[in-house]
C-alpha positions as CSV (number, residue, x, y, z in Angstrom):
1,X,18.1,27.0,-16.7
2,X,18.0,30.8,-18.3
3,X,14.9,32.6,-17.5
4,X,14.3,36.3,-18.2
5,X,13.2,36.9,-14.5
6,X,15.0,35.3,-12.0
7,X,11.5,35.5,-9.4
8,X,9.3,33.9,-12.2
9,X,9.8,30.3,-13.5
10,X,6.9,28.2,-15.4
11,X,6.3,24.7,-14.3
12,X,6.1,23.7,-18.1
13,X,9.4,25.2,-19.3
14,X,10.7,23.5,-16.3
15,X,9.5,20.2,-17.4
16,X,10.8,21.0,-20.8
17,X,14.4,21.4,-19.7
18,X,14.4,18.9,-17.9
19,X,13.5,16.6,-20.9
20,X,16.4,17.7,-21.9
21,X,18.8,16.3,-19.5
22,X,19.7,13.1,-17.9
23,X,18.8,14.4,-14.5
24,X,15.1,13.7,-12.7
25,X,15.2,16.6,-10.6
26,X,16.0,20.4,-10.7
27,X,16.7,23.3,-8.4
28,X,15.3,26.2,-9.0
29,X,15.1,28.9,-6.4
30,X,18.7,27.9,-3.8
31,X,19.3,31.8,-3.1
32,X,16.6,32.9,-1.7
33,X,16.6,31.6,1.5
34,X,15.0,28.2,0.4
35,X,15.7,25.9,-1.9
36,X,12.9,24.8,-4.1
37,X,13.0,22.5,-6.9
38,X,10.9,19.9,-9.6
39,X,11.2,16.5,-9.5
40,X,9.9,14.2,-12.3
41,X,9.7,10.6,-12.4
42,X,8.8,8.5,-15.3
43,X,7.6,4.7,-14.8
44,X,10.5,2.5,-14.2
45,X,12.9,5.6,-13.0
46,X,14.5,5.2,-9.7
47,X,14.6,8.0,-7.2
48,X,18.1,7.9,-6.2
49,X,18.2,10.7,-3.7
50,X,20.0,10.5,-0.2
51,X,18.7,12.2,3.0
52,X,19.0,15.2,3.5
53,X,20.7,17.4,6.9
54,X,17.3,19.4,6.7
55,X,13.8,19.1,6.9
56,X,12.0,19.0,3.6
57,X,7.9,19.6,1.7
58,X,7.0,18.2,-1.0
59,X,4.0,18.8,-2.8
60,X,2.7,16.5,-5.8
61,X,1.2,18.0,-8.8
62,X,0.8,15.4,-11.0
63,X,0.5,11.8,-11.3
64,X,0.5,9.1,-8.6
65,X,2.8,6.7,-6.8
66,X,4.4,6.0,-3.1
67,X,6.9,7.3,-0.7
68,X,8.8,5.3,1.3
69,X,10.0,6.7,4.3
70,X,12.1,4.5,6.4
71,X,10.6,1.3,5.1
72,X,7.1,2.4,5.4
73,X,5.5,3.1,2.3
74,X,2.5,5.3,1.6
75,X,0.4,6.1,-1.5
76,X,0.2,9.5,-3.3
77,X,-1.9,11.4,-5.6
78,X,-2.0,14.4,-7.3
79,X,-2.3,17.7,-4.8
80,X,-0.6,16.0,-1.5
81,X,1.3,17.4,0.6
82,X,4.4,15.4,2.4
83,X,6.7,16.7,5.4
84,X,9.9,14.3,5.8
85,X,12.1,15.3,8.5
86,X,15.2,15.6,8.1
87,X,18.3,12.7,8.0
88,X,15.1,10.7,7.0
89,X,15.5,7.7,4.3
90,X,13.0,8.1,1.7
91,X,12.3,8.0,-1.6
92,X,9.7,8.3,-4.5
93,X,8.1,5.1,-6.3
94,X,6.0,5.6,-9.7
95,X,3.2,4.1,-10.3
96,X,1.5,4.2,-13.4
97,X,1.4,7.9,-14.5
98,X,4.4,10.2,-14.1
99,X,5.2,12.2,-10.7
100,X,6.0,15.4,-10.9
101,X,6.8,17.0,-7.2
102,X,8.1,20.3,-6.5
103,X,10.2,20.5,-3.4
104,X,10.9,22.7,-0.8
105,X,13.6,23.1,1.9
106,X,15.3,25.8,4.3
107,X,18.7,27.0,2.5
């Protein structure tokens, strides 16, 4: 994704691109000494993602759903804040509107 400042990206031309694509999720910022990132989910999309070898935020900004972390699965909402550590299974489950999470993780 092309932007015309590298330190400034807008959530909606984000979502945009990533309509775009075949992919669910996007990096954004990975050079700055974190990597952050959108992720969207429609309903019936699986989130497909693996653990990862570091510690990870995610905050939710739209829509609604669960995360399963190791089996146990949680409801989320709009402005919620998760930690999962890292090497953790987990994954995102859509509910009835779309999720749309930004990420954030140590680089």
């Amino acid at each position: 994704m092309e932007t015309d400042d590298s330190n400034f990206i807008n959530l909606d031309k984000v979502i945009a691109y990533l309509d775009g694509t075949d992919s669910y999720f996007l990096n954004i910022f990975n050079n700055k000494g974190v990597d952050l990132g959108v992720l969207r989910l429609r309903k019936g999309e699986a989130d497909t993602q693996l653990p990862h070898a570091v510690n990870e935020v995610y905050f939710v900004v739209e829509g609604n759903g669960f995360i399963d972390i190791e089996g146990k699965v949680k409801p989320i909402k709009s402005a919620d804040f998760i930690f999962v550590s890292a090497n953790t299974q987990h994954r995102f489950i859509v509910d009835d509107l779309d999720l749309v999470v930004i990420y954030f993780f140590p680089s």
